[in-house]
C-alpha positions in Angstrom: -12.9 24.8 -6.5 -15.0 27.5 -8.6 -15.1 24.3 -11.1 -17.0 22.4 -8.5 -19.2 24.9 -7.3 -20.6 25.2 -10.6 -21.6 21.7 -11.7 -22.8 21.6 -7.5 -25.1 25.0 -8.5 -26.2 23.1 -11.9 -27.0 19.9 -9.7 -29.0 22.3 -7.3 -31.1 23.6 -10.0 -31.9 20.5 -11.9 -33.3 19.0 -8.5 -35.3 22.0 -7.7 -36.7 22.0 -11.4 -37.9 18.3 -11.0 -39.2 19.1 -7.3 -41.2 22.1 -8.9 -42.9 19.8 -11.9 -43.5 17.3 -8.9 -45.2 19.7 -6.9 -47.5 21.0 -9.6 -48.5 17.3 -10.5 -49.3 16.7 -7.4 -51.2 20.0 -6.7 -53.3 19.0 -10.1 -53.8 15.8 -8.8 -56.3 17.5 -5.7 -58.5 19.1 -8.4 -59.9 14.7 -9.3 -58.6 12.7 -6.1 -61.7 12.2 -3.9 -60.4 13.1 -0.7 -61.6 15.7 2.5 -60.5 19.0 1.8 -58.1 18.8 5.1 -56.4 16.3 3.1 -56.5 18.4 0.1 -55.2 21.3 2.3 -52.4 19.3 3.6 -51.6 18.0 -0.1 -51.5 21.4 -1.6 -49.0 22.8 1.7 -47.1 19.8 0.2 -47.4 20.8 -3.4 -46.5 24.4 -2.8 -43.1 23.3 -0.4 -42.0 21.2 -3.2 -42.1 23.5 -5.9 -41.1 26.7 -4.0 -39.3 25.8 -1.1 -35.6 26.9 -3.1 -37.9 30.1 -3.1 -38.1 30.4 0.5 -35.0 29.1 1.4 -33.5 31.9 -1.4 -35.4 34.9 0.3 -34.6 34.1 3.9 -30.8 33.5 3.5 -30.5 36.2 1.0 -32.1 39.0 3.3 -29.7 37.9 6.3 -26.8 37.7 3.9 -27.8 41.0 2.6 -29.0 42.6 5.4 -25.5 41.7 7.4 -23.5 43.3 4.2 -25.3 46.3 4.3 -25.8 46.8 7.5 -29.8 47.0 7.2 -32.5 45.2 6.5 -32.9 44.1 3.2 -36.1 42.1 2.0 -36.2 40.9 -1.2 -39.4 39.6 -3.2 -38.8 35.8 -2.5 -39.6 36.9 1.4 -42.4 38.7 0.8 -44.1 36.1 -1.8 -43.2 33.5 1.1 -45.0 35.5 3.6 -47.7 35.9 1.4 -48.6 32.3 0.8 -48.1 31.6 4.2 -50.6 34.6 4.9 -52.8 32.6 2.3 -52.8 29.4 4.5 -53.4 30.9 7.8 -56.6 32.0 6.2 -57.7 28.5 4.7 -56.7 29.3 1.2 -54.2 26.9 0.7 -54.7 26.4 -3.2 -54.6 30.3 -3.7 -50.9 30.2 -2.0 -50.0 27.4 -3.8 -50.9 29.1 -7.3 -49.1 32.0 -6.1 -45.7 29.7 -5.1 -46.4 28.3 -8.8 -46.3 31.5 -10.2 -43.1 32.8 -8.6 -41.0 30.1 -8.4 -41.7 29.4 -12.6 -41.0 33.1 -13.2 -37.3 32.8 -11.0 -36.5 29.3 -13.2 -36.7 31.5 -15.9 -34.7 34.5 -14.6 -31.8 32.0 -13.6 -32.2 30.2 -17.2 -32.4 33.7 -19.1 -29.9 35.5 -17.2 -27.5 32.8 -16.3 -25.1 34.2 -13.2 -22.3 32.3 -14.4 -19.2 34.5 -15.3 -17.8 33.5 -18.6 -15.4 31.4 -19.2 -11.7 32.8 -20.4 -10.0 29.4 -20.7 -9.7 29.2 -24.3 -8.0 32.6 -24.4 -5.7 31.6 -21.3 -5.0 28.9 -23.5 -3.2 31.2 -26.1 -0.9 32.5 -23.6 2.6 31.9 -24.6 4.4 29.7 -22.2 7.8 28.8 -23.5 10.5 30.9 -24.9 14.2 30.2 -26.6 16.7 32.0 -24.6 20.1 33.2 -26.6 22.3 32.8 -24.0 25.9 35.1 -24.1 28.1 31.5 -25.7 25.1 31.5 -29.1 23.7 28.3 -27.1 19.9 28.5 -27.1 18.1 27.0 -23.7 14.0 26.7 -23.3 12.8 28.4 -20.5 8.9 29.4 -19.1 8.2 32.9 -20.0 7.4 34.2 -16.9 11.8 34.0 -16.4 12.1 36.4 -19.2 14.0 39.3 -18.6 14.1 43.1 -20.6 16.8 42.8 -22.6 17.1 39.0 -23.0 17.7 38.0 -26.8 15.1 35.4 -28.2 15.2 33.1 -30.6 11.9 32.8 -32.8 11.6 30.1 -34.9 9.4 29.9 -38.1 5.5 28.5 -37.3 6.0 29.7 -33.5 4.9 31.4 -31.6 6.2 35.0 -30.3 6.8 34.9 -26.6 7.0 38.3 -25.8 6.6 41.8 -26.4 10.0 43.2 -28.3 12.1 44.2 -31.3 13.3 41.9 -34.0 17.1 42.3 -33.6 17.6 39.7 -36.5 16.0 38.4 -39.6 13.2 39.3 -41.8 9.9 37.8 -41.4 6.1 37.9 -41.8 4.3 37.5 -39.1 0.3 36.9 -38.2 -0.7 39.4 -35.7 -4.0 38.6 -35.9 -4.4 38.0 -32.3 -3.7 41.7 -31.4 -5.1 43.7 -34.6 -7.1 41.8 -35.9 -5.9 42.2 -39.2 -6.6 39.0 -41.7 -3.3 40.0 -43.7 0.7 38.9 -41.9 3.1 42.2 -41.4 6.1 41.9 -42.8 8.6 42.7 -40.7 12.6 43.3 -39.8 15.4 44.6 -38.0 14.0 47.2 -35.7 10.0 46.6 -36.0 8.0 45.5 -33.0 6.9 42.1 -32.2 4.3 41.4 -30.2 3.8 38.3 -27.7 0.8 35.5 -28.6 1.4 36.2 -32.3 2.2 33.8 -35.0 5.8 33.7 -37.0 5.5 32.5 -40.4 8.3 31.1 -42.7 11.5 32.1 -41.1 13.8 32.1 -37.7 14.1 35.5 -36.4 15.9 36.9 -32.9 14.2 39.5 -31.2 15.3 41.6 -27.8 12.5 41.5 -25.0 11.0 45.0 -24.7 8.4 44.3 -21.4 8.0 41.6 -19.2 5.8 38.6 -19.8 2.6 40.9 -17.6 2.9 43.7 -18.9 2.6 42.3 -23.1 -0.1 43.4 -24.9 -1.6 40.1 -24.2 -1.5 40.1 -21.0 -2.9 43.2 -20.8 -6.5 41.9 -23.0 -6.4 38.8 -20.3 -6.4 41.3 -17.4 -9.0 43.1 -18.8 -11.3 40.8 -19.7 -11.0 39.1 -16.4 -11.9 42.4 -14.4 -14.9 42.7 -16.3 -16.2 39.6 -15.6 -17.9 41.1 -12.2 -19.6 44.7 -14.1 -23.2 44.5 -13.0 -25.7 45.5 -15.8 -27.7 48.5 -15.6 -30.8 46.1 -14.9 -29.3 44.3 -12.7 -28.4 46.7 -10.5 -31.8 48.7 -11.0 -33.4 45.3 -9.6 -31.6 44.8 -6.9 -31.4 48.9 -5.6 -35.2 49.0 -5.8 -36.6 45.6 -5.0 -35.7 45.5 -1.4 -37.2 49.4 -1.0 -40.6 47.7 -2.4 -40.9 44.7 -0.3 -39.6 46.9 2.7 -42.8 49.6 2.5 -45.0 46.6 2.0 -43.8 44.8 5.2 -43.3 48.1 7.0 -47.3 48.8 5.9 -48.3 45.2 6.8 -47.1 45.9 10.5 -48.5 49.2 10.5 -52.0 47.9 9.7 -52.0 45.1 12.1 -51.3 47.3 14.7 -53.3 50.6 13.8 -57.0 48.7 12.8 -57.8 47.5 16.2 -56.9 51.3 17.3 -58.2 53.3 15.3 -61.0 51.1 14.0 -61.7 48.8 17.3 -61.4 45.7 15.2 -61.2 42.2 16.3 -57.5 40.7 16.6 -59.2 38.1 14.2 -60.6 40.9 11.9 -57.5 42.7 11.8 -55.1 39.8 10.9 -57.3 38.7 8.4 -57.5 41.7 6.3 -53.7 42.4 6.8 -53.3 38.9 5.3 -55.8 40.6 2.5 -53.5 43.2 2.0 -50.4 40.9 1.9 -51.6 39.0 -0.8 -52.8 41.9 -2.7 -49.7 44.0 -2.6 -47.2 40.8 -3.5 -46.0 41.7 -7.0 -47.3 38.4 -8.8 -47.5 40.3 -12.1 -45.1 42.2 -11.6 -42.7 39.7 -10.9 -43.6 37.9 -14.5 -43.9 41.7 -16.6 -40.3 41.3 -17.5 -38.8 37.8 -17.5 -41.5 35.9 -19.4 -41.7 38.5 -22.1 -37.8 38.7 -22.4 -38.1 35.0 -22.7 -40.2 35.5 -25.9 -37.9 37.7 -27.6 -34.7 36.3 -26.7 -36.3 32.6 -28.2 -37.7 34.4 -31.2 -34.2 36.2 -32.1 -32.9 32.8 -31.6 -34.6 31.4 -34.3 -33.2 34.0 -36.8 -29.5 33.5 -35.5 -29.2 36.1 -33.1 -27.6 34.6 -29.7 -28.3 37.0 -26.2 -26.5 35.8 -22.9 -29.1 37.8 -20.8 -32.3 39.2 -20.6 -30.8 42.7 -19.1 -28.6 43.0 -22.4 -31.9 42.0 -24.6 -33.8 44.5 -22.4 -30.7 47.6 -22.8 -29.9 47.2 -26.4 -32.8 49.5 -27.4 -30.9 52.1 -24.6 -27.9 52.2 -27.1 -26.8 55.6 -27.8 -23.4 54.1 -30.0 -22.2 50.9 -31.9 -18.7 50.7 -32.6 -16.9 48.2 -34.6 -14.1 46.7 -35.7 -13.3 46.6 -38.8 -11.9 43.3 -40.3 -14.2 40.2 -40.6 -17.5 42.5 -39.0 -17.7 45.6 -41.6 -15.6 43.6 -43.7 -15.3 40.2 -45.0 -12.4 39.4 -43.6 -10.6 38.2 -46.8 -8.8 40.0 -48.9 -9.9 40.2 -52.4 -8.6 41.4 -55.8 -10.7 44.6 -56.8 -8.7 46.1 -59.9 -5.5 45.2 -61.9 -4.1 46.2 -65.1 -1.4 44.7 -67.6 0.4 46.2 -70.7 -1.5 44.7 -73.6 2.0 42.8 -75.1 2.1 41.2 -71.4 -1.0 39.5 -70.6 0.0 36.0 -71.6 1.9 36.3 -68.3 -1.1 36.0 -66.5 -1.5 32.3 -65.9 2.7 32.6 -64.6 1.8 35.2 -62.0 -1.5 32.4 -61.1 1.5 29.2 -60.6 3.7 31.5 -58.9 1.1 32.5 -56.7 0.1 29.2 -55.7 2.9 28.7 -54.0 2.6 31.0 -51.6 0.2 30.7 -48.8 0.3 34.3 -48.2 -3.3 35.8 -48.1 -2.9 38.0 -50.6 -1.9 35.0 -52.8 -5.0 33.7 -52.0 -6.8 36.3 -53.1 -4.9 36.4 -56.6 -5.7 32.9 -57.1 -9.3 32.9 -56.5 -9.2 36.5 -58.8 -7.9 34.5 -61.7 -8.4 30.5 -61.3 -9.9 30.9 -65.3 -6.5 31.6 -66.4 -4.3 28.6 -64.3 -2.2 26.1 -66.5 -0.4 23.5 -65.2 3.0 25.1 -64.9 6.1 23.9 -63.9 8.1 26.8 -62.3 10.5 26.9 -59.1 9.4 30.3 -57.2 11.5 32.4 -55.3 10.0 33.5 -52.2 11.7 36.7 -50.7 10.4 37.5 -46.7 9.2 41.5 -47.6 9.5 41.4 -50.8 7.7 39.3 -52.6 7.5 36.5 -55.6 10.5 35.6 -58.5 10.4 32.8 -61.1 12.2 31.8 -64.2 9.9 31.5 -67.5 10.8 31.6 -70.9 13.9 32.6 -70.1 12.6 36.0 -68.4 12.5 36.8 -64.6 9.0 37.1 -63.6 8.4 39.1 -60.3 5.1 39.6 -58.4 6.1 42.1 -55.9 5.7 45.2 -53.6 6.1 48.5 -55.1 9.3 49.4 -52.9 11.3 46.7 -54.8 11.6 48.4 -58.1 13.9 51.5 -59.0 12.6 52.7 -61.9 9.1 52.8 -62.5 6.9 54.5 -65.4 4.6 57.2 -64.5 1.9 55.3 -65.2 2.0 52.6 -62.8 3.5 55.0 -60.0 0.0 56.8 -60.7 -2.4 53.9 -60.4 -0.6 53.0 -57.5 -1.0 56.1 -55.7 -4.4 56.1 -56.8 -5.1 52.8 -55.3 -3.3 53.2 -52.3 -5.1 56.6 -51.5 -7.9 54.5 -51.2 -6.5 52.0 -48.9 -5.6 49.2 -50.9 -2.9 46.9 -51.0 -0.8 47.0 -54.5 1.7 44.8 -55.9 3.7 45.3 -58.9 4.3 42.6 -61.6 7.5 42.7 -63.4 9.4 41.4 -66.3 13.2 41.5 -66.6 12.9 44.0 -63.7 10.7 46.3 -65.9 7.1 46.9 -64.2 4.3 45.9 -66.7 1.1 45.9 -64.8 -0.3 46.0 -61.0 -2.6 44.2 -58.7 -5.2 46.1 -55.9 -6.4 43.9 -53.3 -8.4 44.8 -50.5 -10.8 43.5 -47.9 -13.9 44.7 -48.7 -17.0 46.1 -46.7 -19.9 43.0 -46.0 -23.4 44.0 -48.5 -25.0 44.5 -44.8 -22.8 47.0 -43.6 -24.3 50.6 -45.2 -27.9 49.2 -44.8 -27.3 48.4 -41.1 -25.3 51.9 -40.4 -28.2 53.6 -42.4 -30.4 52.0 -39.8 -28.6 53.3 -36.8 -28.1 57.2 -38.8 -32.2 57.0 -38.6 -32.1 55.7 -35.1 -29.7 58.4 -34.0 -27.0 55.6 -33.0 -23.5 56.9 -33.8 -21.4 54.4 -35.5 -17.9 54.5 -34.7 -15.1 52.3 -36.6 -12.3 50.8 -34.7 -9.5 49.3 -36.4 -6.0 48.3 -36.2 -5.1 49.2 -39.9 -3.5 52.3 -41.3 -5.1 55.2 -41.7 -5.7 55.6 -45.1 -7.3 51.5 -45.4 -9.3 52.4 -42.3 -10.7 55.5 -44.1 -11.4 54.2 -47.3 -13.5 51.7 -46.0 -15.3 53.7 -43.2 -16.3 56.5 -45.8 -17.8 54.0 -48.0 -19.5 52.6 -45.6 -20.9 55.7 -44.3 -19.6 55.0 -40.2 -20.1 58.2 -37.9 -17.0 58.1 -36.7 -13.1 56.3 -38.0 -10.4 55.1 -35.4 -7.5 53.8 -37.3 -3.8 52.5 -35.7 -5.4 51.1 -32.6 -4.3 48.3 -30.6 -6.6 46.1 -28.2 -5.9 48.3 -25.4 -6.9 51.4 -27.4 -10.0 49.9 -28.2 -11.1 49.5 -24.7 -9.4 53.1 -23.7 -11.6 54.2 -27.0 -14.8 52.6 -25.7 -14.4 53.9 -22.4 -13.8 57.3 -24.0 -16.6 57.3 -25.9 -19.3 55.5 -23.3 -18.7 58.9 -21.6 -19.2 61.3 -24.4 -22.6 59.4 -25.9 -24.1 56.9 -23.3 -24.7 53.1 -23.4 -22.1 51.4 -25.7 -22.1 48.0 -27.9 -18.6 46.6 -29.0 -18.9 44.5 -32.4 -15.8 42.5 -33.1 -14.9 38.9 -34.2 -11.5 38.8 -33.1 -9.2 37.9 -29.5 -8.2 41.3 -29.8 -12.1 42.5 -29.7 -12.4 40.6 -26.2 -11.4 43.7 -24.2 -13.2 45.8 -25.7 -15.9 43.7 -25.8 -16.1 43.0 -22.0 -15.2 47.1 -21.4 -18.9 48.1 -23.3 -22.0 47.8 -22.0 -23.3 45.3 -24.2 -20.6 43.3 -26.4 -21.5 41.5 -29.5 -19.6 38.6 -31.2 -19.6 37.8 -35.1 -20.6 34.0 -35.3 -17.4 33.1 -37.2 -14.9 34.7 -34.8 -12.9 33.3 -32.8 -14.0 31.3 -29.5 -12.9 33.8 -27.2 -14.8 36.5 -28.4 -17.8 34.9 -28.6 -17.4 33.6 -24.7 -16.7 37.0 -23.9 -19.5 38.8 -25.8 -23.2 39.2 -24.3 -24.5 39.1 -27.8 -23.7 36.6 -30.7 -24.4 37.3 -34.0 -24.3 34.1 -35.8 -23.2 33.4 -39.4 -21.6 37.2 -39.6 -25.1 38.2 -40.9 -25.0 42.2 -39.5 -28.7 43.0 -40.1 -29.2 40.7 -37.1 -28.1 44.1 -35.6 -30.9 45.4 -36.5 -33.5 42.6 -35.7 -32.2 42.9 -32.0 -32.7 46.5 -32.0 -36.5 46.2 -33.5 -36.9 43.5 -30.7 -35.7 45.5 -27.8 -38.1 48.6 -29.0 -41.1 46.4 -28.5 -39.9 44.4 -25.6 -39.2 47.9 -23.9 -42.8 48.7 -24.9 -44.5 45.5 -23.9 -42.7 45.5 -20.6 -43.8 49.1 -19.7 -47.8 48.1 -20.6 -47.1 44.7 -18.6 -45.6 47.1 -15.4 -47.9 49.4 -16.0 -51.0 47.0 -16.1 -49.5 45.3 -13.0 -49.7 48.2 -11.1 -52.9 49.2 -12.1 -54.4 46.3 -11.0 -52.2 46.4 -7.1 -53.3 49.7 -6.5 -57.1 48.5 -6.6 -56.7 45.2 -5.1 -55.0 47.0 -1.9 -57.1 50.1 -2.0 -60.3 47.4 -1.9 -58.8 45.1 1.0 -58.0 48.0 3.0 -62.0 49.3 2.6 -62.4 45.6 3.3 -64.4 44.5 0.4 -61.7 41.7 -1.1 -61.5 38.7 0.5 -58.7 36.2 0.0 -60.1 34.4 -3.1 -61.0 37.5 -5.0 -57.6 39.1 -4.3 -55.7 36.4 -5.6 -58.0 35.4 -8.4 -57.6 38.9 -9.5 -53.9 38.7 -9.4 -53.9 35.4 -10.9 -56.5 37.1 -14.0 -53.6 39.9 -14.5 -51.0 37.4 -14.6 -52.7 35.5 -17.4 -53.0 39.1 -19.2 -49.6 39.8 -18.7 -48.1 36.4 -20.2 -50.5 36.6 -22.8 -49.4 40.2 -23.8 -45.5 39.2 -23.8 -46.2 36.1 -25.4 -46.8 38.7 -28.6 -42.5 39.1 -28.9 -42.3 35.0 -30.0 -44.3 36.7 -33.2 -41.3 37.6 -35.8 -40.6 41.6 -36.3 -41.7 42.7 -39.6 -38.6 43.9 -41.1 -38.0 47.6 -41.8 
């Protein structure tokens, strides 16, 4: 049903926007056709219904639908603009109310284009929800059922490239598994009898039984689907700024509007005729033409000019509140860091390094990350090697080579170790990275750190915010020691290490509340609730699908200083907007002081609006103009 209402909506709007280009031909058309100015008058009331009658229709059913909900009247600008024009024609000046219709209208087509009211989609990530499970039933028989029949306690069967369909405990088997989906971590857990398992992740290489710890809504997973669904409905801060205050501004001009149509034959002993007229006068000059256009036109600019560099906004109220930011956090894998592990320091006993291009073919074997990043390390020193590898789930890497057992390993595999490597290890753990031992006959001659390291972007960006006064904050699903290593050399405010998705949502709630307005960066399905929890969410280009549907902002090829583009952009779109607002009312207060003194007439009050609507577009045009980088 929602599905049909949408492409219905879309259908609306493409007819309206050929109706409006219509109406504007036709209106130009009146400036050359020789005809009678009634016929011009009657081909310009045409002009201006065809562009702007959505307008009209918009204003009049919104205030009743409003006005009903809350239980008073309120207006919005649609209404008053309507009224306006048809003030404009009532006194003969059909073109002025036309122009005016123009005006409006093109500023709402690029509200609804620059906004765009429709929620986001979550189908990809609904997608991802497990839907099958292998039941161990109590005879060892094994039946496919949905997932929703799980029960606690049930036993499952996992088997190896599948899909974990619950939340639980492995009660069987040893495995590694991609949990990628809930922390966000680029490198597989190993894991065996006793660990958790979490639903929506990935099992690698081997079958393992796990018992069902939580039913099928209350997983992890289920939990980021729930949560990203409730915020699809958060108003932004501008949004609801617009609409609390727009309907107390049309309401005072209407309420005004009366008030001088009645008062001026009273206290003045006007004419009926008089009176009307310079109501209308008054009409004209207090409808917010400029106004209307300080914002959207100008947020326009900048969101086509960040564009152009990569940098993707959903909205013009997220363009217009990232200058308002008071905090960035952000995860940690594949946005402050490049998401793949790499090698970054190894060492070999000097009567040992020949062994090199083994541990390279052994490697190669493997499509464990970190075998990935061993490979890449040392591709100078592959040979074509023959060698049957031994892969042990947890363990690690064995092969037969010159008669000698060759292991690539972790460090809890070996007994006895010399002080030396024990050292290095610590040393290199300390820091957060990943160390494996390689071994021959058993004996431990040399190691290999890998980590995922920070982006080249990342400490100029979080210099940027230190000077802005932005508090960084790192959120991350890794250990503490990996998350601190990287956050310190990084130079983040703020490290949150050990969290899961619904942490990170718990943590940006926690945190909106201690500093203010709050961006979520992530790249990851696990970033999605946390990225619809903050006030502004912002995607990494090469995440996943999800997160960028879910995000506001999307930063594309992973390029953070775009960060910091958006940030210069919103300063001057903030100030451009307050001269344009500013300007606007400037230029209102002196076109109504003058009508009510009664020296404006019609034409004058709306050429004047029409002059300070030029200004105004003129002056936002300034944000399509690059930022000169800091």
């Amino acid at each position: 049903m929602a599905h049909t209402h949408h492409h219905k909506k879309t259908a609306f709007w493409a007819t309206t926007q050929c109706h409006y280009f219509l109406g504007i031909i036709l209106f130009s058309l009146t400036f050359f056709l020789p005809v009678s100015q009634q016929v011009s008058q009657i081909l310009d009331i045409i002009a201006l219904l065809l562009s702007g009658y959505h307008v009209m229709i918009e204003g009049i059913v919104d205030t009743i639908k409003n006005t009903k909900a809350n239980r008073k009247f309120t207006p919005n600008t649609h209404i008053l603009m309507t009224l306006a024009a048809l003030g404009a024609i009532i006194l003969g000046e059909s073109k002025e109310a036309a122009l005016l219709i123009f005006i409006f209208a093109g500023a709402h087509f690029l509200e609804e284009y620059v906004a765009g009211k429709s929620k986001r989609e979550i189908t990809k990530l609904l997608e991802m929800n497990p839907t099958e499970a292998r039941r161990v039933k109590s005879d060892g028989t094994v039946e496919v059922i949905s997932v929703d029949q799980l029960q606690v306690g049930d036993r499952v069967q996992v088997q190896n490239g599948a899909q974990v369909p619950t939340d639980g405990t492995i009660s069987e088997g040893a495995v590694s598994i991609d949990e990628s989906t809930i922390n966000g971590e680029s490198i597989p857990r190993e894991k065996t009898v006793g660990d958790p398992v979490f639903g929506a992740t990935m099992n690698g290489n081997s079958t393992f039984t796990m018992t069902v710890t939580k039913n099928s809504e209350d997983t992890v997973f289920a939990k980021i689907l729930k949560m990203v669904a409730q915020s699809q409905n958060n108003l932004s801060p501008t949004a609801a700024g617009i609409q609390k205050y727009e309907p107390v501004y049309v309401t005072a001009v209407l309420a005004i509007f009366i008030l001088l149509l009645v008062s001026f034959p009273i206290l003045f002993g006007w004419s009926w005729s008089d009176t009307f007229s310079r109501s209308l006068v008054f009409l004209v000059s207090a409808s917010p033409c400029a106004i209307a256009v300080s914002a959207i036109p100008a947020t326009l600019a900048g969101i086509s000019n960040l564009a152009r560099q990569g940098i993707l906004f959903k909205g013009g109220s997220f363009l217009a509140n990232f200058v308002n930011l008071k905090a960035i956090a952000f995860d940690k894998t594949g946005t402050l860091t490049q998401g793949k592990p790499k090698v970054v320091a190894y060492d070999l006993d000097s009567e040992f390094t020949a062994i090199l291009p083994v541990v390279v073919a052994m490697e190669k074997q493997s499509n464990h990350p970190l075998a990935t990043a061993i490979v890449a390390e040392f591709e100078q020193a592959e040979q074509p090697l023959s060698l049957e590898v031994t892969n042990r789930v947890g363990e690690g890497l064995s092969a037969r080579y010159d008669n000698k057992l060759i292991q690539v390993a972790k460090p809890s595999v070996f007994d006895q170790v010399a002080v030396k490597w024990t050292t290095q290890r610590k040393s290199h753990e300390s820091q957060g990275e990943t160390v494996v031992y390689i071994a021959v006959d058993r004996q431990v001659v040399g190691f290999i750190a890998i980590q995922d390291v920070p982006q080249e972007q990342a400490i100029s960006v979080i210099n940027y915010l230190k000077k802005e006064t932005i508090q960084s904050i790192m959120i991350t699903g890794d250990a503490q020691l990996t998350g601190q290593a990287i956050g310190q050399a990084i130079g983040v405010d703020t490290i949150l290490t050990n969290v899961l998705p619904d942490q990170k949502a718990a943590n940006i709630t926690t945190n909106k509340a201690k500093f203010g307005m709050i961006a979520m960066v992530g790249d990851g399905v696990n970033d999605a609730p946390a990225l619809a929890t903050a006030d502004i969410g912002i995607a990494m280009g090469d995440g996943t699908d999800v997160a960028i549907e879910t995000a506001d902002v999307v930063l594309m090829k992973n390029n953070l200083t775009n960060i910091v583009k958006a940030h210069q952009v919103s300063k001057r779109l903030k100030r451009i907007v307050f001269q344009n607002i500013l300007f606007s009312l400037v230029v209102v207060f002196f076109l109504v002081t003058m009508s009510l003194i009664g020296n404006l007439s019609v034409v004058a009050g709306v050429m004047a609006h029409e002059g300070s609507t030029i200004i105004v577009l003129l002056n936002s045009l300034r944000l399509l103009v690059p930022t000169k980088p800091v």
